[in-house]
ROMIBA-453376 format. One record per residue: chain; x, y, z of N, C-alpha, C in turn; residue in three letters. Coordinates in nm, 2 decimals. Layout:
N
+-----+--------+--------+--------+--------+--------+--------+--------+--------+--------+------+
| mol |    n_x |    n_y |    n_z |   ca_x |   ca_y |   ca_z |    c_x |    c_y |    c_z | type |
+-----+--------+--------+--------+--------+--------+--------+--------+--------+--------+------+
|   A |      X |      Y |      Z |      X |      Y |      Z |      X |      Y |      Z |  ALA |
...
+-----+--------+--------+--------+--------+--------+--------+--------+--------+--------+------+
REM end
This chain:
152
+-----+--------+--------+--------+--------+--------+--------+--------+--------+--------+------+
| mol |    n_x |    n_y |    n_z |   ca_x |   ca_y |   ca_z |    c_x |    c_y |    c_z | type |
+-----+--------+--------+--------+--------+--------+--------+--------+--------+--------+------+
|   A |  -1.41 |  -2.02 |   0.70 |  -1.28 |  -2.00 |   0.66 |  -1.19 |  -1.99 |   0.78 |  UNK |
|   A |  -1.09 |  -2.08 |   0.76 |  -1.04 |  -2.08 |   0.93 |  -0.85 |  -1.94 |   0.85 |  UNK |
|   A |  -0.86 |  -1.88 |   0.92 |  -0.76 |  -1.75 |   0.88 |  -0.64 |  -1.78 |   1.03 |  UNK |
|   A |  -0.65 |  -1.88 |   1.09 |  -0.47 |  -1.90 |   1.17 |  -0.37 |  -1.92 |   1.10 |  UNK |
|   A |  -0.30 |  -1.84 |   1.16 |  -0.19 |  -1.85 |   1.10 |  -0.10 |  -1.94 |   1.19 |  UNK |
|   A |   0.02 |  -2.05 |   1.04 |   0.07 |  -2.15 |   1.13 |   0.20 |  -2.15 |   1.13 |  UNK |
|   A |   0.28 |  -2.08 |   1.14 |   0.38 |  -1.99 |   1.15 |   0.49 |  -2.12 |   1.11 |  UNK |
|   A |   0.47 |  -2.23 |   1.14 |   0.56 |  -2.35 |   1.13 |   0.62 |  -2.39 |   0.99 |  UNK |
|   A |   0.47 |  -2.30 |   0.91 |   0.47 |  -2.34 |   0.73 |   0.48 |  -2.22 |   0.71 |  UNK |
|   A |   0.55 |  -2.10 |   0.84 |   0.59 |  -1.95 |   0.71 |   0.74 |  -1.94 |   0.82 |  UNK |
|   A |   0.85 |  -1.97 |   0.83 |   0.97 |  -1.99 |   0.87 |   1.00 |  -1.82 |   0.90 |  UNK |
|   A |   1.00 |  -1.79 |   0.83 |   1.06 |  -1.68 |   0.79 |   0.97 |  -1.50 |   0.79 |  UNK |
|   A |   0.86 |  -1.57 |   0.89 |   0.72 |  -1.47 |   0.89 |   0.79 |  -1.38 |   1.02 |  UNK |
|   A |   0.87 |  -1.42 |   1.12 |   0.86 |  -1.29 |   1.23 |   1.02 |  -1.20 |   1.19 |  UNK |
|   A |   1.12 |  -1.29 |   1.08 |   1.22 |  -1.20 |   1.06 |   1.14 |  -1.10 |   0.91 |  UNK |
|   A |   1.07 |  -1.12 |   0.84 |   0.97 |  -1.07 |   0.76 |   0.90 |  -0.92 |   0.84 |  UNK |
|   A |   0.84 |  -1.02 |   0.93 |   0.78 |  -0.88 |   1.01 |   0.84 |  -0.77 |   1.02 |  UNK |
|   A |   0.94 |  -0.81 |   1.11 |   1.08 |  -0.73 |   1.18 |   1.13 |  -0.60 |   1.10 |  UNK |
|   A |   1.18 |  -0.66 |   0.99 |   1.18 |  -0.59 |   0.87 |   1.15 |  -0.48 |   0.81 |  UNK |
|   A |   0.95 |  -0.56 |   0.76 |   0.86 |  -0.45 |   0.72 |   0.88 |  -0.34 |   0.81 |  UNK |
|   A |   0.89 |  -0.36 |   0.99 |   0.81 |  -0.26 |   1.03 |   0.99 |  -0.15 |   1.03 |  UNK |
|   A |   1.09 |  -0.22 |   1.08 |   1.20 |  -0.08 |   1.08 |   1.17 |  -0.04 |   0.94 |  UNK |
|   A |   1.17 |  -0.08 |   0.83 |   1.18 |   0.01 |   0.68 |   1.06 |   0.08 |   0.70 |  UNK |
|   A |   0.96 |   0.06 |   0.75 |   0.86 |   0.17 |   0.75 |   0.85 |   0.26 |   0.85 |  UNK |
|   A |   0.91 |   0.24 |   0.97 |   0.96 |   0.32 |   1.08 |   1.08 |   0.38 |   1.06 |  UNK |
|   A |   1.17 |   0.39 |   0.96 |   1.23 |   0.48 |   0.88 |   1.21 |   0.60 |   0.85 |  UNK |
|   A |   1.24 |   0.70 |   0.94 |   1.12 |   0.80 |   0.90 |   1.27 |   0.89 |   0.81 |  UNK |
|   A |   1.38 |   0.87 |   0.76 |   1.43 |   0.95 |   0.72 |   1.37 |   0.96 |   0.53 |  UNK |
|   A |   1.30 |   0.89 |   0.50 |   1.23 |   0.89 |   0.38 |   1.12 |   0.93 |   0.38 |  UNK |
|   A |   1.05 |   0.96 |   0.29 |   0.85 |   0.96 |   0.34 |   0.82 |   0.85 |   0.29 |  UNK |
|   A |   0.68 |   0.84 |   0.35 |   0.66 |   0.70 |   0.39 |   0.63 |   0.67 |   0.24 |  UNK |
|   A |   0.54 |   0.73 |   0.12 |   0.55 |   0.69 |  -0.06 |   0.72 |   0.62 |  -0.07 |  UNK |
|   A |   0.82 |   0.71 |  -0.05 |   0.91 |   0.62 |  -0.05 |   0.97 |   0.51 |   0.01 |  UNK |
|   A |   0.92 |   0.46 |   0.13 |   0.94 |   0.37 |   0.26 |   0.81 |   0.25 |   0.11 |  UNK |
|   A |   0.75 |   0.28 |   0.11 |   0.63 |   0.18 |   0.07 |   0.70 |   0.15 |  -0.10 |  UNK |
|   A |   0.75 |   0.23 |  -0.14 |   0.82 |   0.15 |  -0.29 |   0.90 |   0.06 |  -0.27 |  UNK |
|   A |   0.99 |   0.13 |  -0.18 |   1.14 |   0.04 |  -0.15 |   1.07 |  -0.10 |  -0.08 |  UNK |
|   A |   0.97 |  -0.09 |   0.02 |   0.89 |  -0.25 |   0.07 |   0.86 |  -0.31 |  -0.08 |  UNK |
|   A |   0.81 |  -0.26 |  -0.15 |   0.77 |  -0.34 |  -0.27 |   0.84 |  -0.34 |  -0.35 |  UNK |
|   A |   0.96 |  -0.30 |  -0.37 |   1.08 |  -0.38 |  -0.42 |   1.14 |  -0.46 |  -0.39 |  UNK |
|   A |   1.14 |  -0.44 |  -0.26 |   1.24 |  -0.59 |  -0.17 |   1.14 |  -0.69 |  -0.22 |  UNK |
|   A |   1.01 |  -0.68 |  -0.17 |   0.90 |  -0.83 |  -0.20 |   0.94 |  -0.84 |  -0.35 |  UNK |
|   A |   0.95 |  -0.72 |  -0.44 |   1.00 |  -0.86 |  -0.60 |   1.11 |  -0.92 |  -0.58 |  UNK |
|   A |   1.19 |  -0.86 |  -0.51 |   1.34 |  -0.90 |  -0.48 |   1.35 |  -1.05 |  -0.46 |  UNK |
|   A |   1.23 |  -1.10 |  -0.33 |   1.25 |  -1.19 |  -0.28 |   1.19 |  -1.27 |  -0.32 |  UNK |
|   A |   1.07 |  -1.27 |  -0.39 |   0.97 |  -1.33 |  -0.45 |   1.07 |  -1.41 |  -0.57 |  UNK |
|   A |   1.17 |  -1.34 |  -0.66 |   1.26 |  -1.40 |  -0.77 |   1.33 |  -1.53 |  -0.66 |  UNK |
|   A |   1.36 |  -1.54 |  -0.50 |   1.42 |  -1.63 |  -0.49 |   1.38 |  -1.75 |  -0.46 |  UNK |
|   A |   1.46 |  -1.85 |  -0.51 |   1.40 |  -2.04 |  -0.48 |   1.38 |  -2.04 |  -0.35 |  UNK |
|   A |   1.28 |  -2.12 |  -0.30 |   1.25 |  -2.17 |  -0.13 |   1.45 |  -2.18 |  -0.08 |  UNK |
|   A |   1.53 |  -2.29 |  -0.11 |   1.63 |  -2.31 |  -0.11 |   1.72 |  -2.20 |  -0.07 |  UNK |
|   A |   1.68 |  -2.05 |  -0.13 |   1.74 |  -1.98 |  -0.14 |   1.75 |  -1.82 |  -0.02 |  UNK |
|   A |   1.64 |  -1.85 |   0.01 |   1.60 |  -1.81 |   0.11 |   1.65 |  -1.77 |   0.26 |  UNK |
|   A |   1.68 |  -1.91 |   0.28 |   1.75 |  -1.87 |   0.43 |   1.85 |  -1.83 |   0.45 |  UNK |
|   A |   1.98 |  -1.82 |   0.31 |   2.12 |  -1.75 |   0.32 |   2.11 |  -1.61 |   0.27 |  UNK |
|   A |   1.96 |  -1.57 |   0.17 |   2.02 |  -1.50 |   0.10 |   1.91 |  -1.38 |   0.18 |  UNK |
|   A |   1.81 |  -1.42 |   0.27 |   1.69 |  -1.33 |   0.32 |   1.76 |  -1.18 |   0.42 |  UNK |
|   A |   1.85 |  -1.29 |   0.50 |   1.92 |  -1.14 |   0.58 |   1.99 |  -1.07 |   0.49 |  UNK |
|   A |   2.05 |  -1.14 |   0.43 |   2.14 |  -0.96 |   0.34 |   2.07 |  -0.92 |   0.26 |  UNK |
|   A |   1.97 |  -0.90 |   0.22 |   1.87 |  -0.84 |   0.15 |   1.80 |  -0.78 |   0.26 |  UNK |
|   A |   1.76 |  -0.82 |   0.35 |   1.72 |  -0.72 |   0.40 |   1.74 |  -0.63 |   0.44 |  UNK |
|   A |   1.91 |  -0.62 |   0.53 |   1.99 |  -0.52 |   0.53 |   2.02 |  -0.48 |   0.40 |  UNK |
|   A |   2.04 |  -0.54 |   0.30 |   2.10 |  -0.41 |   0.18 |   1.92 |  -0.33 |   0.16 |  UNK |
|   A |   1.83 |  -0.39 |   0.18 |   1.73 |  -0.29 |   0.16 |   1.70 |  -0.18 |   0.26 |  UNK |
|   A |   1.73 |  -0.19 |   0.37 |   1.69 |  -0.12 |   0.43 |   1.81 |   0.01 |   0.45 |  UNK |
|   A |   1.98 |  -0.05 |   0.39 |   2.03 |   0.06 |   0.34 |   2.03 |   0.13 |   0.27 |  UNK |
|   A |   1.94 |   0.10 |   0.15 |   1.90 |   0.17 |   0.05 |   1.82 |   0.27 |   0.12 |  UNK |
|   A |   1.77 |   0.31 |   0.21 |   1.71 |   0.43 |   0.26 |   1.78 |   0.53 |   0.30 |  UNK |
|   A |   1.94 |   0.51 |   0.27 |   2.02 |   0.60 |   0.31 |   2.11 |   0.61 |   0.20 |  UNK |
|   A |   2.06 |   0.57 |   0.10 |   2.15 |   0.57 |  -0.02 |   2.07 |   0.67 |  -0.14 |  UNK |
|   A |   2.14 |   0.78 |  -0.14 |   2.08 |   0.87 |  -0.27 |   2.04 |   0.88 |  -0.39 |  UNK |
|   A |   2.15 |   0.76 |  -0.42 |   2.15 |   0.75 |  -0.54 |   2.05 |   0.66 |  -0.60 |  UNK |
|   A |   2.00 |   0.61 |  -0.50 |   1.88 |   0.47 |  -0.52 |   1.75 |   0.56 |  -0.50 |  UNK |
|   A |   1.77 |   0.64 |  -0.38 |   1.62 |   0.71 |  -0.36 |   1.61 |   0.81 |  -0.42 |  UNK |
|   A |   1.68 |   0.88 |  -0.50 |   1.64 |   1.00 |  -0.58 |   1.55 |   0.98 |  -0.68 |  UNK |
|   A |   1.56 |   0.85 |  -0.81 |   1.50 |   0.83 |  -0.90 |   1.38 |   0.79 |  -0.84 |  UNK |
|   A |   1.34 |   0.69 |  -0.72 |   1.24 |   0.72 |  -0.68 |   1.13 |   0.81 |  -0.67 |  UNK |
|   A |   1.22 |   0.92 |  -0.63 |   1.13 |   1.05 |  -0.59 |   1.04 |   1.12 |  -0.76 |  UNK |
|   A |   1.08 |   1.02 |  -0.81 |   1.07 |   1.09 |  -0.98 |   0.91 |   1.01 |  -1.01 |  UNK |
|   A |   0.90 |   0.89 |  -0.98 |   0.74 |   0.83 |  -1.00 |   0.63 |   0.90 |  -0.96 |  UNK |
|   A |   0.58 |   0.90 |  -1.11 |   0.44 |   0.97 |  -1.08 |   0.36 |   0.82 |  -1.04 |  UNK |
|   A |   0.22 |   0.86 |  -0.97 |   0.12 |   0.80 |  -0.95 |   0.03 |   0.78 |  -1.03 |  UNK |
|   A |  -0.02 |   0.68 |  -1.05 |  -0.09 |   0.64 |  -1.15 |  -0.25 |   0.66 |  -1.09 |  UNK |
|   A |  -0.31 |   0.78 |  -1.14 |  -0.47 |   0.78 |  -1.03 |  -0.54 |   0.66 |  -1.06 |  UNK |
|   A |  -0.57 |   0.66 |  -1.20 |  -0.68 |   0.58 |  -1.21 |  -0.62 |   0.44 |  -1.17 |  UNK |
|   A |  -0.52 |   0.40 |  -1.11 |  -0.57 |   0.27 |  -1.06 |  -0.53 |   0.30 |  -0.91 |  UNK |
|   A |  -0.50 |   0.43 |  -0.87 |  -0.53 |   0.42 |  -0.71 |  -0.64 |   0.41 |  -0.65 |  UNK |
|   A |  -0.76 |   0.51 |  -0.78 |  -0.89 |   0.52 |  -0.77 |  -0.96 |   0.35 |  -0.82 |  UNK |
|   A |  -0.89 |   0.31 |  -0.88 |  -0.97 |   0.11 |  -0.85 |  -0.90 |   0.04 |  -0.78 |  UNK |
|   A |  -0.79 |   0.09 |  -0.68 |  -0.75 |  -0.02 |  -0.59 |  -0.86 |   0.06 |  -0.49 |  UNK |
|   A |  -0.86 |   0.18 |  -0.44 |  -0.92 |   0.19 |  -0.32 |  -1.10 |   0.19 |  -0.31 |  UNK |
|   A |  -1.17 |   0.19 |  -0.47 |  -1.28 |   0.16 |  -0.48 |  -1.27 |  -0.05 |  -0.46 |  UNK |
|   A |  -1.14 |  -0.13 |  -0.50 |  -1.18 |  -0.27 |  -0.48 |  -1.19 |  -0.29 |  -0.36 |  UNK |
|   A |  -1.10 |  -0.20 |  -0.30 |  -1.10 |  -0.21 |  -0.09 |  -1.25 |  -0.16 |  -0.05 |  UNK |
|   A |  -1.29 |  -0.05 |  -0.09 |  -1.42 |  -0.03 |  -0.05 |  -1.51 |  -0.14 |  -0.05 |  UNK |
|   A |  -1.52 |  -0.17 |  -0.20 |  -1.62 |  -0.32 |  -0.19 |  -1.60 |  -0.41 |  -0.10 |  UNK |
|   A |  -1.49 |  -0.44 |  -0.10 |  -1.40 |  -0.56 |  -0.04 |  -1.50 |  -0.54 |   0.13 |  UNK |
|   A |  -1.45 |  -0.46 |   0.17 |  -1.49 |  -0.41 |   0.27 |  -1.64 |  -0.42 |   0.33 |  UNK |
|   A |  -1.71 |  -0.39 |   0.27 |  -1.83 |  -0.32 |   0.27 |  -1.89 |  -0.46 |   0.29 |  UNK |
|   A |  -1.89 |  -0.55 |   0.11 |  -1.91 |  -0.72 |   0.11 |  -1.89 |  -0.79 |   0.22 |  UNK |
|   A |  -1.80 |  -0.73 |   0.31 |  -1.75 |  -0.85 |   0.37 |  -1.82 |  -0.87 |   0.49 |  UNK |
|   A |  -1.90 |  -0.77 |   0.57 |  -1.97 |  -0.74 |   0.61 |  -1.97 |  -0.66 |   0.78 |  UNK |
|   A |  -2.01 |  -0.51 |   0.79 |  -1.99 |  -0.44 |   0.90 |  -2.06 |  -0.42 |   1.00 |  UNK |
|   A |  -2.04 |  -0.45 |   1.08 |  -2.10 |  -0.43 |   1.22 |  -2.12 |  -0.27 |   1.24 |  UNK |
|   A |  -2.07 |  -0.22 |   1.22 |  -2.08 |  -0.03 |   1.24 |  -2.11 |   0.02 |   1.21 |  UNK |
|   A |  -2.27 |   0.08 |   1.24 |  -2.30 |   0.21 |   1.16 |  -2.25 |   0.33 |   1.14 |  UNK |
|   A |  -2.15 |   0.35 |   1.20 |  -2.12 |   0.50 |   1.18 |  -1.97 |   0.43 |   1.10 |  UNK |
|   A |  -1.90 |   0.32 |   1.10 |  -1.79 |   0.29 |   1.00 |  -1.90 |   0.29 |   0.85 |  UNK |
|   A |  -2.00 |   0.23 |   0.84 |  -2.10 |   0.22 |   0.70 |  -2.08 |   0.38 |   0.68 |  UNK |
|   A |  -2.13 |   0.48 |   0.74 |  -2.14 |   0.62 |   0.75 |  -2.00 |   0.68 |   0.66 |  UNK |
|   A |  -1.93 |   0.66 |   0.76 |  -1.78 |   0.74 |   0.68 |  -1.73 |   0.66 |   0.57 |  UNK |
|   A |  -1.78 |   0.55 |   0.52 |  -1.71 |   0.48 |   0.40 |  -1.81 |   0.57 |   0.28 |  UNK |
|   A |  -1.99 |   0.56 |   0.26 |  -2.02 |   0.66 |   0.25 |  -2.01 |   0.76 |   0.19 |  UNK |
|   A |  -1.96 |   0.83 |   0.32 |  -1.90 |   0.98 |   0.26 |  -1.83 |   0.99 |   0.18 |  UNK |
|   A |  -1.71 |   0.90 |   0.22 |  -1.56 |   0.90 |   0.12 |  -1.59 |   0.87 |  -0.04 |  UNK |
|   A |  -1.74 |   0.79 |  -0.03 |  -1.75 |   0.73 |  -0.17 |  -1.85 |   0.86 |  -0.25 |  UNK |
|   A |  -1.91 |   0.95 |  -0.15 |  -1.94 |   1.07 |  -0.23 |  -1.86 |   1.13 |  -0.23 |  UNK |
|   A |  -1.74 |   1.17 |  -0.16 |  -1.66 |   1.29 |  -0.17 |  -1.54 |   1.26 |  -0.26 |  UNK |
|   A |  -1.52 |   1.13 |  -0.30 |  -1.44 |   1.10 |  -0.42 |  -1.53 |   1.04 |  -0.54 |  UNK |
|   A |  -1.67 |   1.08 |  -0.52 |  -1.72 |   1.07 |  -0.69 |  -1.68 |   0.96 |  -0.69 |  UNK |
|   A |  -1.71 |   0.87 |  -0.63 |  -1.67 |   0.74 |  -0.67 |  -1.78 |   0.63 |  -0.65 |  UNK |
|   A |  -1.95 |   0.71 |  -0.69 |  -2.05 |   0.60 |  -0.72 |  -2.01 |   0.51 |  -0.82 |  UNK |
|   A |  -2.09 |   0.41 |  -0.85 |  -2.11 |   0.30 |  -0.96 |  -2.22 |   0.30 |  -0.99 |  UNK |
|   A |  -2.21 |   0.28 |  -1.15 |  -2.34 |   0.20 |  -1.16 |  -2.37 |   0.14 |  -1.19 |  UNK |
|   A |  -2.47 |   0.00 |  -1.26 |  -2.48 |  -0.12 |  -1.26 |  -2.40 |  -0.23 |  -1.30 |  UNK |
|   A |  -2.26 |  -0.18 |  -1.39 |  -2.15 |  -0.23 |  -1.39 |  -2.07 |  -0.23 |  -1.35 |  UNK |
|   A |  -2.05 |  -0.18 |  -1.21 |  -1.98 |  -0.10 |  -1.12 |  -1.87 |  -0.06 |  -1.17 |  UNK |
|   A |  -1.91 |   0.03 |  -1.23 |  -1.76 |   0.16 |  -1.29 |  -1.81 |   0.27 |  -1.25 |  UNK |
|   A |  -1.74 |   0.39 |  -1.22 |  -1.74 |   0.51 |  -1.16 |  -1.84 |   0.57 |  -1.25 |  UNK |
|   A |  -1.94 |   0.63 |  -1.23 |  -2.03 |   0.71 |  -1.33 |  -1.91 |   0.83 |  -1.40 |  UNK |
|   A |  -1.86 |   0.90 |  -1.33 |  -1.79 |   1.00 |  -1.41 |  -1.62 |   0.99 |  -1.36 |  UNK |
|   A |  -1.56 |   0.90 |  -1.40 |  -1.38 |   0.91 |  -1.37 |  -1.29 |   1.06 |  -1.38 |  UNK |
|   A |  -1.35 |   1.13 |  -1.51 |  -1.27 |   1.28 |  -1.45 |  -1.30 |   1.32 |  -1.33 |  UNK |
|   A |  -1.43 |   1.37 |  -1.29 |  -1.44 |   1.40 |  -1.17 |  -1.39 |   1.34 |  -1.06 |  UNK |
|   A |  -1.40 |   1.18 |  -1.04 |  -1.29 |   1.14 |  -0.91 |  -1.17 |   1.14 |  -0.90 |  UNK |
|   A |  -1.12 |   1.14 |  -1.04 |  -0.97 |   1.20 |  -1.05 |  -0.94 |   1.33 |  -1.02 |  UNK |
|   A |  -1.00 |   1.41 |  -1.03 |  -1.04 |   1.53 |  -0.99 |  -1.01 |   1.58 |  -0.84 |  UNK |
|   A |  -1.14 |   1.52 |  -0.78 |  -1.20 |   1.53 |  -0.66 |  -1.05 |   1.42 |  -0.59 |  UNK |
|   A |  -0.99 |   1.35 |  -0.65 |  -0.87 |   1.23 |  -0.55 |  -0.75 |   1.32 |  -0.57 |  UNK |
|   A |  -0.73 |   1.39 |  -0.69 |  -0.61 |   1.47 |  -0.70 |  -0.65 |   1.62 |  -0.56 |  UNK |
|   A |  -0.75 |   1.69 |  -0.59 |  -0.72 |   1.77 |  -0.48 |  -0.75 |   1.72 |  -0.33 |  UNK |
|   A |  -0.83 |   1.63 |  -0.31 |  -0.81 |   1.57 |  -0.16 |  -0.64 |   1.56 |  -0.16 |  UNK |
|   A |  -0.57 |   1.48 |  -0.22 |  -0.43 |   1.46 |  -0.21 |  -0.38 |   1.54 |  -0.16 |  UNK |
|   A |  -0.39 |   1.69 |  -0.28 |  -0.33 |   1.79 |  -0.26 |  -0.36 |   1.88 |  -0.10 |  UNK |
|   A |  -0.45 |   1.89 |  -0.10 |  -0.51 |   1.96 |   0.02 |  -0.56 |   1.89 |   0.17 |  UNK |
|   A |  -0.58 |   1.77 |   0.12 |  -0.56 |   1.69 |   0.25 |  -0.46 |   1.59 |   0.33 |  UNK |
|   A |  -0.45 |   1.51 |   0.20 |  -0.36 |   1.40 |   0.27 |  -0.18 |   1.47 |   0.30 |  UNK |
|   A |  -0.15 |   1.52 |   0.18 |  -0.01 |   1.54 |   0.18 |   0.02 |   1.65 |   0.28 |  UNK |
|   A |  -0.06 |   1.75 |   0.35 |  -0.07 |   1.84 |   0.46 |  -0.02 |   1.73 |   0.60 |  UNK |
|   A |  -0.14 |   1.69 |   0.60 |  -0.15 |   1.53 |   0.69 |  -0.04 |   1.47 |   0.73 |  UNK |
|   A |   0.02 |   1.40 |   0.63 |   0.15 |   1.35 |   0.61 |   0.24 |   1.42 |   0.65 |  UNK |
|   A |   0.25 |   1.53 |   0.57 |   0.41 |   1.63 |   0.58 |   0.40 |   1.68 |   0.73 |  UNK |
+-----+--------+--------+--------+--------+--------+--------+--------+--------+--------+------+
REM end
């Protein structure tokens, strides 16, 4: 699988970049809300024609990225709950993804692993989680106690 990228057939890939990275380097938001407002803009832009693109890409981006300074847009934000059970199958499809795809590191094999014991997140021969309360469980207080400490 050849993975270059041919930048000639993506026009619009280094003002794209540019973008992503100030809205995420935004730090007057947290970054849950830096990562909504990026996936808003992408439906944003995704509704527009090829055609439509090159007049209408900069002022979307700037009106998105003033939405990080606008209250009235980030408040309801702050109101989405998280959905576990599919944080817990996007990051068990990454794990596979991962794992499949094949690792050079034993000590990266090691800490993927652990994470998959310490979020209860074996499988068994259907690959579904043996017990889902528990990694819901076990992913709600990691959150609580690890990541969002982390973060803040």
């Amino acid at each position: 699988m050849n993975r270059e990228l041919i930048l000639e057939k993506h026009p619009h890939f280094w003002d794209l970049r540019i973008f992503t990275i100030q809205l995420l380097q935004s730090r007057q938001q947290p970054i849950e809300i830096r990562l909504i407002v990026l996936g808003l803009f992408i439906q944003k832009i995704e509704q527009l024609k090829p055609s439509e693109l090159e007049q209408e890409l900069p002022l979307i981006m700037q009106d998105y990225l003033n939405r990080l300074n606008n209250n009235e847009f980030i408040e309801p934000l702050k109101d989405i709950k998280g959905n576990r059970n599919f944080q817990l199958n996007l990051a068990r499809a990454l794990i596979r993804f991962r794992i499949t795809g094949g690792i050079s590191s034993e000590k990266y094999v090691a800490i993927l692993q652990l994470l998959i014991e310490g979020l209860a997140l074996e499988e068994d021969e259907e690959l579904e989680v043996q017990d889902m309360e528990t990694a819901i469980t076990k992913y709600r207080e990691s959150y609580t106690h690890v990541y969002e400490p982390f973060i803040k």
